[in-house]
C-alpha positions as CSV (number, residue, x, y, z in Angstrom):
1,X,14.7,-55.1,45.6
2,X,11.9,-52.6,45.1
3,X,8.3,-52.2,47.0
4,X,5.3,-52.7,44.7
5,X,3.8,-49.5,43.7
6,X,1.3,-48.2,46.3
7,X,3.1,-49.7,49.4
8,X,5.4,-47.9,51.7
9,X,9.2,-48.6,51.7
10,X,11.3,-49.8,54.7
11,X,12.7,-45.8,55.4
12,X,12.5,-45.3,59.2
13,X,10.6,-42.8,61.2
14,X,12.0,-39.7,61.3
15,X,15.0,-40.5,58.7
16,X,13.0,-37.4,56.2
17,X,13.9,-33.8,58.5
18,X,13.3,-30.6,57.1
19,X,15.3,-27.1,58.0
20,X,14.1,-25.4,61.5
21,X,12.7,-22.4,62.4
22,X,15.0,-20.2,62.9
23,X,13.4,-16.3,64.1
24,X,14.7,-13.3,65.9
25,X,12.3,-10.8,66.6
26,X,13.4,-7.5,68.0
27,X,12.2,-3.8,69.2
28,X,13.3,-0.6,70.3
29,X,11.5,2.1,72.5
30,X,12.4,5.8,73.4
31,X,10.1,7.1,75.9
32,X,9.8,11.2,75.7
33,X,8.0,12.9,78.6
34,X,6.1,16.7,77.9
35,X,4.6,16.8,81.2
36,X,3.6,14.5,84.0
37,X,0.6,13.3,82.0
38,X,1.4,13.7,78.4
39,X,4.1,11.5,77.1
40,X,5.2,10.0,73.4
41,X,6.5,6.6,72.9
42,X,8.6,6.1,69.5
43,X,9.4,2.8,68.8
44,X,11.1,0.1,66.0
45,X,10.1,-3.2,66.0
46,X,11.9,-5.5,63.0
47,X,10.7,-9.2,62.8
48,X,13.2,-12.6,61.0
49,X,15.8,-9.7,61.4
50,X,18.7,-11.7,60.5
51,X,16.9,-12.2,57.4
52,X,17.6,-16.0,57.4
53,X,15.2,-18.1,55.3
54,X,12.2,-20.1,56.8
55,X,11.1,-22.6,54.5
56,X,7.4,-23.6,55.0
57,X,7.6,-27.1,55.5
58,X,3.4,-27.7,54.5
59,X,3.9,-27.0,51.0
60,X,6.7,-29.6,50.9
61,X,6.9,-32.5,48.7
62,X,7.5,-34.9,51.1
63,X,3.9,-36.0,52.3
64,X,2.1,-38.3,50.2
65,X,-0.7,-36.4,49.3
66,X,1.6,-34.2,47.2
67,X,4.2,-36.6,45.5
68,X,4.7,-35.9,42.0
69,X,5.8,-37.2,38.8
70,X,9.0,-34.7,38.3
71,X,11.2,-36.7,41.1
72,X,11.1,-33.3,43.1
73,X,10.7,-35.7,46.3
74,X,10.8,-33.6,49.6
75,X,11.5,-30.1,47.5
76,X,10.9,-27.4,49.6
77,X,8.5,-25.1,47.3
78,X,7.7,-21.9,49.2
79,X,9.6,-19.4,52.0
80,X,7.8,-17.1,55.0
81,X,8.1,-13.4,55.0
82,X,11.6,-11.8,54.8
83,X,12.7,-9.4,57.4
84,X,9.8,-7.1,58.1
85,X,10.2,-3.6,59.9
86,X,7.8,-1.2,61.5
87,X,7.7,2.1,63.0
88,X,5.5,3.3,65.7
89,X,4.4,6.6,67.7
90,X,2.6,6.7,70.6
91,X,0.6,9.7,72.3
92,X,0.0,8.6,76.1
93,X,-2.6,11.1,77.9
C-alpha cells in the first residue's frame, strides 16, 4: 500500500545515512637557524592527503526541498576539494 502523494511514508528516523567525513590534514617544518636572532622556517602543509572523497552531503537529493522527477533519490551530486598542498617560508627576525 502506497502514501497519498504529499504525505510522508512510514521510513524511520535515521534509516537515510550519507558517507562520513573522512580528513587527514598534515604538516612538516624544518627550522634553519643563521644567528641567534635571524632564523627561516620551511614548511609543507598537505590537506584530505589521502585523497579520499568527501561528498557534500547539502547538495544531496535526499531533503525534500530538492526531490526530483529523475528517481535520483538521495544522489549525492557534488565532492569537496581533493588533496590540496602548500609550501611555505618563513623569515623570523
Amino acid at each position: 500500500m502506497s502514501n497519498p502523494s504529499g504525505t510522508f511514508g512510514n521510513l524511520g528516523k535515521g534509516s537515510l545515512r550519507f558517507p562520513g567525513l573522512y580528513g587527514w590534514d598534515m604538516a612538516i617544518a624544518k627550522n634553519f637557524s643563521f644567528t641567534e636572532s635571524i632564523k627561516l622556517q620551511f614548511r609543507a602543509e598537505f590537506f584530505n592527503i589521502f585523497n579520499r572523497v568527501n561528498f557534500d552531503e547539502t547538495t544531496a537529493t535526499g531533503n525534500f526541498a530538492k526531490l526530483s522527477s529523475k528517481g535520483n533519490f538521495g544522489a549525492l551530486q557534488q565532492a569537496g576539494d581533493p588533496r590540496i598542498g602548500q609550501l611555505a617560508v618563513k623569515l623570523f627576525f
